[in-house]
Structure formats: C-alpha cells, structure tokens
PDB file as gemmi writes it, atoms N, CA and C in Angstrom:
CRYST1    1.000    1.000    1.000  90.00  90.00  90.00 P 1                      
ATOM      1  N   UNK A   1     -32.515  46.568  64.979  1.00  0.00           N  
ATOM      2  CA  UNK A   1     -31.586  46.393  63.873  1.00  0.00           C  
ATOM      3  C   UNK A   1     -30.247  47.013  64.247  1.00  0.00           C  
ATOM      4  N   UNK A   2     -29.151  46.370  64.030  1.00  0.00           N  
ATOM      5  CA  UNK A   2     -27.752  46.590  64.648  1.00  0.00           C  
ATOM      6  C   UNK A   2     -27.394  47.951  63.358  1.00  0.00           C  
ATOM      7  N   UNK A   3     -27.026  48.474  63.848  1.00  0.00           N  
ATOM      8  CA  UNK A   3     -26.370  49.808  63.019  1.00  0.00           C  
ATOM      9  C   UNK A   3     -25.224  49.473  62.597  1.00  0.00           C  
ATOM     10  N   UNK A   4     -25.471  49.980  61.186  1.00  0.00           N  
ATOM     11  CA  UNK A   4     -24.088  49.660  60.268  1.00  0.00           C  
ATOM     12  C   UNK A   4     -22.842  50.532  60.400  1.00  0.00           C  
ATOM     13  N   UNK A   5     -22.097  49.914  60.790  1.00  0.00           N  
ATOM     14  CA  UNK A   5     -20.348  50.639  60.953  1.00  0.00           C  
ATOM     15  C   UNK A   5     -19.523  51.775  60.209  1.00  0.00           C  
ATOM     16  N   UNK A   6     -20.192  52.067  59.223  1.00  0.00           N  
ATOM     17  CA  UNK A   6     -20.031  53.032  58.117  1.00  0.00           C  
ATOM     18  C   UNK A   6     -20.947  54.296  58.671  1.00  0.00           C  
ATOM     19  N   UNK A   7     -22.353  53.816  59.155  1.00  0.00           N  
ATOM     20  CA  UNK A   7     -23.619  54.995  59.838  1.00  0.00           C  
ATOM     21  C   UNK A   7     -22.474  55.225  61.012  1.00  0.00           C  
ATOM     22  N   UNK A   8     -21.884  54.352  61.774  1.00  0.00           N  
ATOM     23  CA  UNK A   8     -21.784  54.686  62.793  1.00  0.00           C  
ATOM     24  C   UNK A   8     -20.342  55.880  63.272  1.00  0.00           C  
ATOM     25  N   UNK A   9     -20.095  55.738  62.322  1.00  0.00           N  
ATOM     26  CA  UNK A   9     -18.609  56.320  61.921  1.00  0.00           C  
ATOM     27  C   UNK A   9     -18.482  57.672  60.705  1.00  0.00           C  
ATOM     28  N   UNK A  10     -19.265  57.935  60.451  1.00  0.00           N  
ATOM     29  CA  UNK A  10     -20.030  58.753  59.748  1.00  0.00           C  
ATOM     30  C   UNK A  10     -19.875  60.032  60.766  1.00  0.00           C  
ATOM     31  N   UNK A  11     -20.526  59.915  62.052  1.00  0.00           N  
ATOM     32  CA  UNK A  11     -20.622  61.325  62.937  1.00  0.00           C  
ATOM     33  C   UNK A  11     -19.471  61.754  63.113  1.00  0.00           C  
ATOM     34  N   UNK A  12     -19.542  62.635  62.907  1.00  0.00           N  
ATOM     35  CA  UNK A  12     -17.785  63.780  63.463  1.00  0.00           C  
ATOM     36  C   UNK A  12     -17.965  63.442  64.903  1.00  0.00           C  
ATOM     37  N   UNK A  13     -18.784  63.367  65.372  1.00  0.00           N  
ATOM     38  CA  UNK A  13     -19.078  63.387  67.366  1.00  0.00           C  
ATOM     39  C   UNK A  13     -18.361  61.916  67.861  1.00  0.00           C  
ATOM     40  N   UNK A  14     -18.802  60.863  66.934  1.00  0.00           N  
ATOM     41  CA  UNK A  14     -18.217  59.450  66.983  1.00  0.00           C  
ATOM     42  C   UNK A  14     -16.623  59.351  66.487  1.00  0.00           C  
ATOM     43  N   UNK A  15     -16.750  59.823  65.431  1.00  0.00           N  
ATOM     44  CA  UNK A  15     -15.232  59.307  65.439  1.00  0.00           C  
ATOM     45  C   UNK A  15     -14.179  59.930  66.904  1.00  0.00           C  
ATOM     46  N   UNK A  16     -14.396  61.396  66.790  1.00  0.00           N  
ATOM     47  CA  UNK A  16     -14.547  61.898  68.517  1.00  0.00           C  
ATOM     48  C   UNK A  16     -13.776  61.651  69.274  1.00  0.00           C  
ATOM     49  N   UNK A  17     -15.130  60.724  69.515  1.00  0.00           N  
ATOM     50  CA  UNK A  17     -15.162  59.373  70.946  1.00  0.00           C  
ATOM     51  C   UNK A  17     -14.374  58.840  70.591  1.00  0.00           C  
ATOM     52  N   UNK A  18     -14.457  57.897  69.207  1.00  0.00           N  
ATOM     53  CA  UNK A  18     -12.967  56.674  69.200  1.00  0.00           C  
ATOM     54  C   UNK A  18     -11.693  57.073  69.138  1.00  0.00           C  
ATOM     55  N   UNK A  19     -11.283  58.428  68.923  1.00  0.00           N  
ATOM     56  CA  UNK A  19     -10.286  58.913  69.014  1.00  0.00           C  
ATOM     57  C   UNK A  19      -9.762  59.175  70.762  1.00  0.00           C  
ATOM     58  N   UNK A  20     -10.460  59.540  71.009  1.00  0.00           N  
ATOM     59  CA  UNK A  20     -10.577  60.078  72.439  1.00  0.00           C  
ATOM     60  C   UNK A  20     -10.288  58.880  73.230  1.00  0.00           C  
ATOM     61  N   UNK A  21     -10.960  58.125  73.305  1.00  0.00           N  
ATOM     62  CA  UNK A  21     -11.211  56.245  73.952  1.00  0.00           C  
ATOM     63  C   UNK A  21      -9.980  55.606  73.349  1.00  0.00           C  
ATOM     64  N   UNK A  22      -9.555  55.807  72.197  1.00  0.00           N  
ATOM     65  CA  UNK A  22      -8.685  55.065  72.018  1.00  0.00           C  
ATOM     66  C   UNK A  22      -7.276  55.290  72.267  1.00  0.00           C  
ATOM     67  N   UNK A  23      -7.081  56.447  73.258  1.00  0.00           N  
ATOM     68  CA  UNK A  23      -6.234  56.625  74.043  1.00  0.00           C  
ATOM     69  C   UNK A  23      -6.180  56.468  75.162  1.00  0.00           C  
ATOM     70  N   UNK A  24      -7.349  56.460  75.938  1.00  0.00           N  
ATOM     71  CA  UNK A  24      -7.691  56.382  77.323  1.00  0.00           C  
ATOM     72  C   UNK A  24      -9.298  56.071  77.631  1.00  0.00           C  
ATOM     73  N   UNK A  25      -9.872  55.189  77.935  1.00  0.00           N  
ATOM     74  CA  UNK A  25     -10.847  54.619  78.284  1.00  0.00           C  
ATOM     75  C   UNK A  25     -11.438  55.791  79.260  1.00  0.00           C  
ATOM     76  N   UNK A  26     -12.761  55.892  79.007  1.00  0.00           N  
ATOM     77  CA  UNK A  26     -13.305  57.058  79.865  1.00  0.00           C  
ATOM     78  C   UNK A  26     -15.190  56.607  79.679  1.00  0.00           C  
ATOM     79  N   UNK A  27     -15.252  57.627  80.842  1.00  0.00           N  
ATOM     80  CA  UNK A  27     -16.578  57.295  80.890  1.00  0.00           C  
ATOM     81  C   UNK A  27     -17.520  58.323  80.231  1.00  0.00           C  
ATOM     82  N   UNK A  28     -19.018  57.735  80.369  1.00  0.00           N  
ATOM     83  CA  UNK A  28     -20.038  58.576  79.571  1.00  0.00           C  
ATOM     84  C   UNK A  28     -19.997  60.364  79.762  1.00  0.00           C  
ATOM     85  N   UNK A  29     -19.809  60.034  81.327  1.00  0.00           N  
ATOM     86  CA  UNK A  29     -19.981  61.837  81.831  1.00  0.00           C  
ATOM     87  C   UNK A  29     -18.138  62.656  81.731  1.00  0.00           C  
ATOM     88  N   UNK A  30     -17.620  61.995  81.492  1.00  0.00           N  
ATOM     89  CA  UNK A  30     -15.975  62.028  80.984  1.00  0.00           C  
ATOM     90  C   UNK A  30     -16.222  62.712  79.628  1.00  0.00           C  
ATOM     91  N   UNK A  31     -16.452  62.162  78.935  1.00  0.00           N  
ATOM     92  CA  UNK A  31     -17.005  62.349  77.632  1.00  0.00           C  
ATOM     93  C   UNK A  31     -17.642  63.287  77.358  1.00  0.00           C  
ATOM     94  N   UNK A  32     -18.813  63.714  78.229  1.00  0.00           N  
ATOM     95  CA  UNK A  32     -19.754  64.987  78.013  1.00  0.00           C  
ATOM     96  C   UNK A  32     -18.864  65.652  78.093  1.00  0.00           C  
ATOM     97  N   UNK A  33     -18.077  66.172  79.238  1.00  0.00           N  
ATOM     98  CA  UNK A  33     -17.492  67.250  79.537  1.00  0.00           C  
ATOM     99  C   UNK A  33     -16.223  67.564  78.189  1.00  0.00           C  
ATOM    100  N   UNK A  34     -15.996  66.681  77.819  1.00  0.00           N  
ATOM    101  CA  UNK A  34     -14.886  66.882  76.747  1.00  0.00           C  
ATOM    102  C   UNK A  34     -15.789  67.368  75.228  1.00  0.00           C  
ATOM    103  N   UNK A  35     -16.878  66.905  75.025  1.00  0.00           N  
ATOM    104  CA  UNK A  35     -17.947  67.594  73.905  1.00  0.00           C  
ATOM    105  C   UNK A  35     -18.799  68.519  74.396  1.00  0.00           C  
ATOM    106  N   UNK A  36     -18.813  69.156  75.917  1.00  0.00           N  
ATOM    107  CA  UNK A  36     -19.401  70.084  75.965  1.00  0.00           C  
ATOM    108  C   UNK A  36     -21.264  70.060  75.921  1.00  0.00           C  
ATOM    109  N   UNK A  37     -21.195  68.364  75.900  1.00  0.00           N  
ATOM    110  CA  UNK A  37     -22.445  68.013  75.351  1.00  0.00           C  
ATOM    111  C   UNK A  37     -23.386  67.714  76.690  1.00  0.00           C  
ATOM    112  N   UNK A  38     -24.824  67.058  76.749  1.00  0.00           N  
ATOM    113  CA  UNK A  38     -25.179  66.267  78.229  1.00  0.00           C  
ATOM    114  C   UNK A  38     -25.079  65.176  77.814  1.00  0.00           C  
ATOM    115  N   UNK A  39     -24.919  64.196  79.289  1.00  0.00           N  
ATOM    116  CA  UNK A  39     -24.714  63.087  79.787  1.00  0.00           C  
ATOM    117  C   UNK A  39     -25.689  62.522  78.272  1.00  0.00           C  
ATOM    118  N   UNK A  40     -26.706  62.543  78.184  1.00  0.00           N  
ATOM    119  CA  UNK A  40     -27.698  61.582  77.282  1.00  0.00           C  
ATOM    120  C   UNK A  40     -27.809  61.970  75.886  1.00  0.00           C  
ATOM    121  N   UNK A  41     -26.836  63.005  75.196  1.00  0.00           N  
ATOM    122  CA  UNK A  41     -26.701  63.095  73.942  1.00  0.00           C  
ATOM    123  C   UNK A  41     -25.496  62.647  74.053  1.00  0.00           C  
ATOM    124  N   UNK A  42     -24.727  62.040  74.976  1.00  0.00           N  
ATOM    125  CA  UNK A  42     -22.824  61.174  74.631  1.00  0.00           C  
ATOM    126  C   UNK A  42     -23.478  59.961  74.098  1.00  0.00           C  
ATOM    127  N   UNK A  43     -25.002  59.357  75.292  1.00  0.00           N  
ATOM    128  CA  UNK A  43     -25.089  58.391  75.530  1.00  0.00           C  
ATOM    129  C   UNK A  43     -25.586  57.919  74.103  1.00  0.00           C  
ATOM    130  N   UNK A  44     -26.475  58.558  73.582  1.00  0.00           N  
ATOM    131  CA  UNK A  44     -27.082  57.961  72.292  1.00  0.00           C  
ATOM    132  C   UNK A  44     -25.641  57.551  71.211  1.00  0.00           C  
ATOM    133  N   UNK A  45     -24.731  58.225  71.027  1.00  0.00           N  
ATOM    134  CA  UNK A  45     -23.665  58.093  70.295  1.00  0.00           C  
ATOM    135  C   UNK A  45     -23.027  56.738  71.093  1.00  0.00           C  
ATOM    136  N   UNK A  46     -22.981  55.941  72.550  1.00  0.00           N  
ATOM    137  CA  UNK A  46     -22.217  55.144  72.899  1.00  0.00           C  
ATOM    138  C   UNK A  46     -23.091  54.031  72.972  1.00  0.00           C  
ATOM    139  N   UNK A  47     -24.585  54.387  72.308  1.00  0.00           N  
ATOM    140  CA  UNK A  47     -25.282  53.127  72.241  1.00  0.00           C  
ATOM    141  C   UNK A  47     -25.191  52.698  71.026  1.00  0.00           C  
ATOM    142  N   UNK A  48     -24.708  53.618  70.017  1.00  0.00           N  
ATOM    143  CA  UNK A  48     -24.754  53.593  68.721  1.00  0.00           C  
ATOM    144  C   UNK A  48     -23.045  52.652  68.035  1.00  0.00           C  
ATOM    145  N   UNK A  49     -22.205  53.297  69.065  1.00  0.00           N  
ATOM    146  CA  UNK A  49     -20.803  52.553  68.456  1.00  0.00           C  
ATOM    147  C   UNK A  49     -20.779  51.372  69.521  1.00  0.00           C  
ATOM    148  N   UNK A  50     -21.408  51.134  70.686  1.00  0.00           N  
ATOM    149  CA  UNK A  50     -21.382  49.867  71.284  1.00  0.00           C  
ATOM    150  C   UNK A  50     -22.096  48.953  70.773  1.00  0.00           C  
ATOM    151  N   UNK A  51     -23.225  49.274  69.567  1.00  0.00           N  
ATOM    152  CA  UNK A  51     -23.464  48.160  68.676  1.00  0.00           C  
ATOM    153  C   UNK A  51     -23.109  47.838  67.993  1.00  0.00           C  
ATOM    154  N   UNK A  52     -22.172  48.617  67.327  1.00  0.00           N  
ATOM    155  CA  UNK A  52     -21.719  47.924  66.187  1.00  0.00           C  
ATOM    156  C   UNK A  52     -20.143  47.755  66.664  1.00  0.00           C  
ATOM    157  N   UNK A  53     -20.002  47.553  68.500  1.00  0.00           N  
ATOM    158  CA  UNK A  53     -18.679  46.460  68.618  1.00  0.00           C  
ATOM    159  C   UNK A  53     -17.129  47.319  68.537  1.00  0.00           C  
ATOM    160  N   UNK A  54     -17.669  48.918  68.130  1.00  0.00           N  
ATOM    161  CA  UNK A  54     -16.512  49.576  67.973  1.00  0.00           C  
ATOM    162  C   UNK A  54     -16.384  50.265  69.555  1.00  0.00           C  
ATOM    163  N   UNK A  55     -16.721  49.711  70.549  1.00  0.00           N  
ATOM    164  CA  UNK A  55     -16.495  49.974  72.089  1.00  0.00           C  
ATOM    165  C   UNK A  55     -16.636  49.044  72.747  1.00  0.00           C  
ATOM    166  N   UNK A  56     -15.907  48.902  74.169  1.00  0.00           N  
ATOM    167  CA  UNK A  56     -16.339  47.792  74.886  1.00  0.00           C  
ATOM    168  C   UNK A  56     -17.006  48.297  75.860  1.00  0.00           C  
ATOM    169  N   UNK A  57     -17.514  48.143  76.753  1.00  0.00           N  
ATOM    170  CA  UNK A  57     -17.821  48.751  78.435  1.00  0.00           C  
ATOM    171  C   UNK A  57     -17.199  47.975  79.340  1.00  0.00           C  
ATOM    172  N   UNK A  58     -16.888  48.562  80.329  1.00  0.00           N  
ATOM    173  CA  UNK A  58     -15.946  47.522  81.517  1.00  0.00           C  
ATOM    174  C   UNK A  58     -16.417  48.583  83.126  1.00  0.00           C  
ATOM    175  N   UNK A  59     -17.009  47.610  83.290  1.00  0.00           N  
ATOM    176  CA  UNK A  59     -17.081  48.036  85.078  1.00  0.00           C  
ATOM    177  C   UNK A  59     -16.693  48.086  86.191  1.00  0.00           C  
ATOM    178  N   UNK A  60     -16.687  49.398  86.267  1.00  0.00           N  
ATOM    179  CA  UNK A  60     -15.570  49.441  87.644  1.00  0.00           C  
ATOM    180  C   UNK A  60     -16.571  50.194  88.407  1.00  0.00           C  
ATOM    181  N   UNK A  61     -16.604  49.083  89.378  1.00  0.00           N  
ATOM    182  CA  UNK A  61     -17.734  49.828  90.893  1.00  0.00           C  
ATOM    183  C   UNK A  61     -19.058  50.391  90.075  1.00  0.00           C  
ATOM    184  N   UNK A  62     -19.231  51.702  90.853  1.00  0.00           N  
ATOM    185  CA  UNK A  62     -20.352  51.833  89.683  1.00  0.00           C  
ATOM    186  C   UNK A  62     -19.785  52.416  88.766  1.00  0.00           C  
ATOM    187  N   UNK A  63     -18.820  52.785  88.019  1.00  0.00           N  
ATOM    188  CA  UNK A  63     -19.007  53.526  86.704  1.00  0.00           C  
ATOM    189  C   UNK A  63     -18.568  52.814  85.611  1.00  0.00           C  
ATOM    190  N   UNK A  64     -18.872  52.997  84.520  1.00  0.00           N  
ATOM    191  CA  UNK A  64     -18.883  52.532  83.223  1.00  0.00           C  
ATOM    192  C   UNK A  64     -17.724  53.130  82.446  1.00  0.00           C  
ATOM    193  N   UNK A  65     -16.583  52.156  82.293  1.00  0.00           N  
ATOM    194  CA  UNK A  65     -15.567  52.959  81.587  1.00  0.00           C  
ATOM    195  C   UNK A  65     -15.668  52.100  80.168  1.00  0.00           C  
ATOM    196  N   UNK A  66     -15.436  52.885  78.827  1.00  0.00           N  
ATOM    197  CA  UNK A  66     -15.428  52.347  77.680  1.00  0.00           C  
ATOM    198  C   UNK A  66     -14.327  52.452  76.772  1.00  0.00           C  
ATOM    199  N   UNK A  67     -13.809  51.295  76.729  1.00  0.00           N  
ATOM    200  CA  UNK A  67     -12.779  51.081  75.641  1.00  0.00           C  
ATOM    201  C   UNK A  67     -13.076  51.034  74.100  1.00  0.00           C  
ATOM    202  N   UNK A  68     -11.382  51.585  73.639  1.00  0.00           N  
ATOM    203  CA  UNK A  68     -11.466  51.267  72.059  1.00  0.00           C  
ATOM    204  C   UNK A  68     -11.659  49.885  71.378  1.00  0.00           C  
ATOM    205  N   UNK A  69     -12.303  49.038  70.648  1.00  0.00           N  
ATOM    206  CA  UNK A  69     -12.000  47.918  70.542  1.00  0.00           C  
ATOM    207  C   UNK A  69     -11.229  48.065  68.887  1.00  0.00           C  
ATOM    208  N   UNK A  70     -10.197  47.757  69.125  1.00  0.00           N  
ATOM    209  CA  UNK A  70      -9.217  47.809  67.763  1.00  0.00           C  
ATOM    210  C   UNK A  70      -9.297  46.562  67.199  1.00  0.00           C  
ATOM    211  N   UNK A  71      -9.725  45.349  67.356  1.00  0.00           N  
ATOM    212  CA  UNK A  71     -10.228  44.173  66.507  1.00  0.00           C  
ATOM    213  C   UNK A  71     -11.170  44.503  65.816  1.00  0.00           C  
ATOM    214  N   UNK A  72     -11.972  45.420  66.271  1.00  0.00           N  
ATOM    215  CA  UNK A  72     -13.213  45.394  65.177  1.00  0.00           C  
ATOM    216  C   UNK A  72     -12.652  46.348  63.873  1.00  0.00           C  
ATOM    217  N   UNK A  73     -11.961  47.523  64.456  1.00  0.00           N  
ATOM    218  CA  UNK A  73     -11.512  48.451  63.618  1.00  0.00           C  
ATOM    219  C   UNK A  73     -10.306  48.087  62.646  1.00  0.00           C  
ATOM    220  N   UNK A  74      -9.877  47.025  63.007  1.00  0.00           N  
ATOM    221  CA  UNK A  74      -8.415  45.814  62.328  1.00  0.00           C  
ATOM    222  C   UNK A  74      -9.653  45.308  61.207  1.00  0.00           C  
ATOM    223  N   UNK A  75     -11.007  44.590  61.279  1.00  0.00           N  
ATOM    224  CA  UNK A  75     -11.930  44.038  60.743  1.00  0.00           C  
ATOM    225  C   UNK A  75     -11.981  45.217  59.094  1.00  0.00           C  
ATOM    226  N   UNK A  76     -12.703  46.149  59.819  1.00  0.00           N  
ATOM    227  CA  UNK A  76     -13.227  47.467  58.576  1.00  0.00           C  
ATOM    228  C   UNK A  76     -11.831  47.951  57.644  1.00  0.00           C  
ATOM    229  N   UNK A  77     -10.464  47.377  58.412  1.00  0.00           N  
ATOM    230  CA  UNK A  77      -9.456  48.072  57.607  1.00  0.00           C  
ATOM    231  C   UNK A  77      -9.210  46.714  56.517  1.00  0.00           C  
ATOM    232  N   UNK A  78      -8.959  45.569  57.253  1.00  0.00           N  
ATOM    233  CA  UNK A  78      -9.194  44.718  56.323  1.00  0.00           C  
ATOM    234  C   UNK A  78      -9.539  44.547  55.728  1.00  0.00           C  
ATOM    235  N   UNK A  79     -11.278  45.246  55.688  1.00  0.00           N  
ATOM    236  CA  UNK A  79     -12.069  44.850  54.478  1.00  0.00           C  
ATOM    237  C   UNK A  79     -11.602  46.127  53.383  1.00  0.00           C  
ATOM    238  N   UNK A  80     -11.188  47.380  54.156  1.00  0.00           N  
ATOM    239  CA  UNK A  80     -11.227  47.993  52.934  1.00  0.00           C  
ATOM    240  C   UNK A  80      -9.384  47.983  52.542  1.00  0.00           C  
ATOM    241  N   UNK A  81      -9.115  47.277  52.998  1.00  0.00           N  
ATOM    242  CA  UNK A  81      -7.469  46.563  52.191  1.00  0.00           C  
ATOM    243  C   UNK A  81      -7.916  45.834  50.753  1.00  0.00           C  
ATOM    244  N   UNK A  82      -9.081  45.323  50.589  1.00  0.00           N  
ATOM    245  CA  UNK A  82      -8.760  44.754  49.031  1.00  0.00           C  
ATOM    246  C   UNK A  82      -9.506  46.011  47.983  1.00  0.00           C  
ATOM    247  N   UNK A  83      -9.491  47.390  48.386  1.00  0.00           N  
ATOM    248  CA  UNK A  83      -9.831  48.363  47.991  1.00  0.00           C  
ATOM    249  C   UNK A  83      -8.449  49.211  47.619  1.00  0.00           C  
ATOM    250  N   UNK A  84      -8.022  49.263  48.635  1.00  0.00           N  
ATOM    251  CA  UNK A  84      -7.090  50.231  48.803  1.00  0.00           C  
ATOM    252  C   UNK A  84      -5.803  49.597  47.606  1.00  0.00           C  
ATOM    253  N   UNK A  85      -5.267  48.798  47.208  1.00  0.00           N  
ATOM    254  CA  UNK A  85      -4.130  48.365  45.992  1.00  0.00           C  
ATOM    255  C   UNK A  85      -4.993  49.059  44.918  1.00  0.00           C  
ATOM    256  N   UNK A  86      -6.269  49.018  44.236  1.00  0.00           N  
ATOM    257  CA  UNK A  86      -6.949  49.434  43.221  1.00  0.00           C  
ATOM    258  C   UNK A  86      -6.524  50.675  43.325  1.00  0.00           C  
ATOM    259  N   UNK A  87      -6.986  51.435  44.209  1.00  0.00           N  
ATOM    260  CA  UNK A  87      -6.899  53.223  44.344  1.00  0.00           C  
ATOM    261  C   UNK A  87      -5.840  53.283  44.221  1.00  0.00           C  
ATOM    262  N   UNK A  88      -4.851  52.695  44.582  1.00  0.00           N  
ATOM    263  CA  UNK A  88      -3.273  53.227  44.643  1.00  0.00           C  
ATOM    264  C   UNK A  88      -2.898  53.024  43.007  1.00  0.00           C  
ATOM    265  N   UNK A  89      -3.346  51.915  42.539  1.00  0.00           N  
ATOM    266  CA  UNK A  89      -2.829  51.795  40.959  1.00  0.00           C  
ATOM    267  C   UNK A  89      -3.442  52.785  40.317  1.00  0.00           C  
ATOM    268  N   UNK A  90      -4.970  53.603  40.667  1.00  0.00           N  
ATOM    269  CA  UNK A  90      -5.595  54.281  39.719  1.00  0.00           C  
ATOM    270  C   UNK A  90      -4.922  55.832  39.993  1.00  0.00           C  
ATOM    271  N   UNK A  91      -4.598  56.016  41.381  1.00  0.00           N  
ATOM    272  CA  UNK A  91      -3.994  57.270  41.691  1.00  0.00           C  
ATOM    273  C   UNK A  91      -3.022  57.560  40.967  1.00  0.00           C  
ATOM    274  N   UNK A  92      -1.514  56.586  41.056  1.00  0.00           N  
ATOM    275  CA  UNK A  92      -0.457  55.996  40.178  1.00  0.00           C  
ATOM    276  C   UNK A  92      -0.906  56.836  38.932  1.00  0.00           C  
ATOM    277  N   UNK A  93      -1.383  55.962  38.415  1.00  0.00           N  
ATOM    278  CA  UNK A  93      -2.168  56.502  37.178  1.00  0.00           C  
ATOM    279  C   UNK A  93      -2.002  57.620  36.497  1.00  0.00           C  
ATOM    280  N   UNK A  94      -3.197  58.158  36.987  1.00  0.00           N  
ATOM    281  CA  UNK A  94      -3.205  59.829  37.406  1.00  0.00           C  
ATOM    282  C   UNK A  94      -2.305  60.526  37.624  1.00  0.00           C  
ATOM    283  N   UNK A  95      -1.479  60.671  38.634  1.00  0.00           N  
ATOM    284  CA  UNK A  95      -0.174  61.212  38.709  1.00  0.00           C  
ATOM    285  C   UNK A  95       0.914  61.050  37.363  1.00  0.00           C  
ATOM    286  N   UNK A  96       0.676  59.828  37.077  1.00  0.00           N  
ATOM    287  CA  UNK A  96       1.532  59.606  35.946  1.00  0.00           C  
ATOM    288  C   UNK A  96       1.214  60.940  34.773  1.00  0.00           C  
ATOM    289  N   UNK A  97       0.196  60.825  34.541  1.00  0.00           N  
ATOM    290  CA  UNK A  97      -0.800  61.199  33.410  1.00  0.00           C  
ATOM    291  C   UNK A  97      -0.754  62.560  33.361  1.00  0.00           C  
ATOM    292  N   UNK A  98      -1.073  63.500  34.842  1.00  0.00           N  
ATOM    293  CA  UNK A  98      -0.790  64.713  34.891  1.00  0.00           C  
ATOM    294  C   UNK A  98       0.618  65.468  34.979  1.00  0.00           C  
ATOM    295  N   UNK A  99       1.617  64.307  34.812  1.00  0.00           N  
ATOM    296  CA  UNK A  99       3.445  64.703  35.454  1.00  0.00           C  
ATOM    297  C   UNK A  99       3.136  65.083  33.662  1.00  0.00           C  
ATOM    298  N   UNK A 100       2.659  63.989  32.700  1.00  0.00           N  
ATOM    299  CA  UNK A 100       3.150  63.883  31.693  1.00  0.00           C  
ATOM    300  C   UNK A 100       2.736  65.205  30.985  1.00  0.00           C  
ATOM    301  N   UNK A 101       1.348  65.275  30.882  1.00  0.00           N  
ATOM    302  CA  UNK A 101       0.430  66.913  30.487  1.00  0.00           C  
ATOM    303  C   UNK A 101       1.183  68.154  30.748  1.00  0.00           C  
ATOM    304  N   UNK A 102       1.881  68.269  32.146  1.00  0.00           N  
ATOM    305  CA  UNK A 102       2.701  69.188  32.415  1.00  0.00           C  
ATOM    306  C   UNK A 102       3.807  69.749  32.042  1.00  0.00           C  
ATOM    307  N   UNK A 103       4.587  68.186  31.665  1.00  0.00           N  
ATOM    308  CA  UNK A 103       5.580  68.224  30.546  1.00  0.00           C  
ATOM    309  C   UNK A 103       5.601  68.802  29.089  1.00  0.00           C  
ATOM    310  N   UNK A 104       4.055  68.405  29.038  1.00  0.00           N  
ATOM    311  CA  UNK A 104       4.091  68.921  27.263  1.00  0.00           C  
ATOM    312  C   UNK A 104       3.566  70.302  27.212  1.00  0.00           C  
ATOM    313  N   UNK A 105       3.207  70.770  28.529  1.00  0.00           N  
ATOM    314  CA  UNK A 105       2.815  72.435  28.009  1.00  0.00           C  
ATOM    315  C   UNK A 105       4.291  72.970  28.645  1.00  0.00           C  
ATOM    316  N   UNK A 106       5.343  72.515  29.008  1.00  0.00           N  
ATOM    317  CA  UNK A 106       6.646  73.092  29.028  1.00  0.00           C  
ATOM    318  C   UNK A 106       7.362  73.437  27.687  1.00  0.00           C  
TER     319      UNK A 106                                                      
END                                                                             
C-alpha cells in the first residue's frame, strides 16, 4: 500500500530530507551523515518519500543520488489552495473581531 503524503511528511526527519534535497541532490549515506543517523534508518525514510513521488533517484555509476521532485509538491499545494482563501477570510475575520474588542475595552 503506497503511503499517504500527509504520513509521509508528517516526520520532522522527512521534511529534513526534502529540505536538504531540495537544494542539492544527495545521496543515502550523504544524508546519514547530515542526521547523524545509519545508512538504513535514512533508508526507511527514502523508501517512504520515494513512494509517495516526493523524490526521484538518479544514477550515477554506482551511487544513488536523490532529487526534490517539486511537481508533486506543486500537486499537495494545489490541493490545499482551495483551502487556503477560506482560512484567510476566517482569519480576516478574527482579526477584525479582536481589533474591534480591543477598541471597546479602550
């Protein structure tokens, strides 16, 4: 079962990585050394965001370098774009509401 993009993005360790990758493509044991972690606890986290498409892998000789894939992450912002106008009107809101409360205990 493909892991959902929300699970996968969820780990402080993952977002991390996409932060990290999405400046410079690096590899698994690249990676350890920057989390301090081993080679096969990066790896479970790069099997986890390479399913759900938020990495690419690209081979060079033998090593495995992994990119950010920003189409997929363009995808999740999109979706939460018909979210984001609501929050802004309800925030709006709010702000309005508490400028006004403030006013009247002046």
């Amino acid at each position: 079962m493909k892991p959902d993009i929300f699970q996968a993005i969820s780990d402080p360790t993952r977002r991390a990585i996409l932060t990290l990758i999405a400046i410079k493509a690096l590899t698994p044991n690249a990676m350890a050394e920057k989390f301090d972690m081993t080679r096969q606890a990066v790896s479970k986290h790069i099997k986890v965001l390479h399913e759900c498409e938020l990495i690419k892998p690209e081979h060079s000789g033998r090593e495995i370098y992994y990119h950010f894939n920003a189409r997929k992450m363009q995808e999740l912002d999109n979706w939460l774009a018909q979210f984001r106008q609501s929050w802004e009107i309800q925030f709006n809101q709010l702000d309005e509401l508490l400028s006004t409360k403030k006013e009247q205990k002046k």
